[in-house]
C-alpha positions in Angstrom: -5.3 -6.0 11.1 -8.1 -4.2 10.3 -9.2 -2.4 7.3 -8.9 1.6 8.0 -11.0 1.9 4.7 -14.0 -0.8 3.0 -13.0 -4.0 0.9 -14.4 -2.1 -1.8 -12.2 0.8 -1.8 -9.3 -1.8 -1.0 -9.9 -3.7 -4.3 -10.4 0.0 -6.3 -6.7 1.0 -4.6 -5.1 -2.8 -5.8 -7.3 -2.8 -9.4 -5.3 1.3 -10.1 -1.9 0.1 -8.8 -2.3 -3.0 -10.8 -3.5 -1.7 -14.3 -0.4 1.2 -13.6 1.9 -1.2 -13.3 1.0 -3.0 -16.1 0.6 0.3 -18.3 4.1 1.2 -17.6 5.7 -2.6 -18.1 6.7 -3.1 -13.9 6.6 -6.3 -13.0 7.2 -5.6 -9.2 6.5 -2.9 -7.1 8.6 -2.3 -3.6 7.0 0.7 -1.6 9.2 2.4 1.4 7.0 5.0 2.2 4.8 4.8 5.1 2.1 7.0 2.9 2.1 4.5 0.2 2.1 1.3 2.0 -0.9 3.0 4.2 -2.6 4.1 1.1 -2.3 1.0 -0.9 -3.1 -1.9 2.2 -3.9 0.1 5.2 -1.2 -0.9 6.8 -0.5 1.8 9.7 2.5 0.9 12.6 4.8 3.4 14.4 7.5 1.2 13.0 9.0 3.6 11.2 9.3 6.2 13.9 10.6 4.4 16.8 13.3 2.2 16.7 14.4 -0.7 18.7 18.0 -1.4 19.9 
């Protein structure tokens, strides 16, 4: 799977969610949201709209 945004901006995106989580005392962070699992990894699927049988 490829990137939809540079390494760079990838590590930025980790680095934020990272030093939040660490601000706030979260030890783990579970994401359900296609918007935040695209906007964290770039992770992009239809999986959530079609559904198999």
């Amino acid at each position: 799977m490829g990137l939809h945004f540079s390494k760079e901006e990838f590590s930025n995106r980790k680095e934020k969610t990272l030093n939040s989580m660490k601000n706030e005392g979260v030890d783990a962070l579970i994401m359900f949201r296609q918007e935040s699992m695209y906007w964290l990894t770039g992770y992009d699927t239809f999986g959530y709209v079609f559904f198999k049988h």
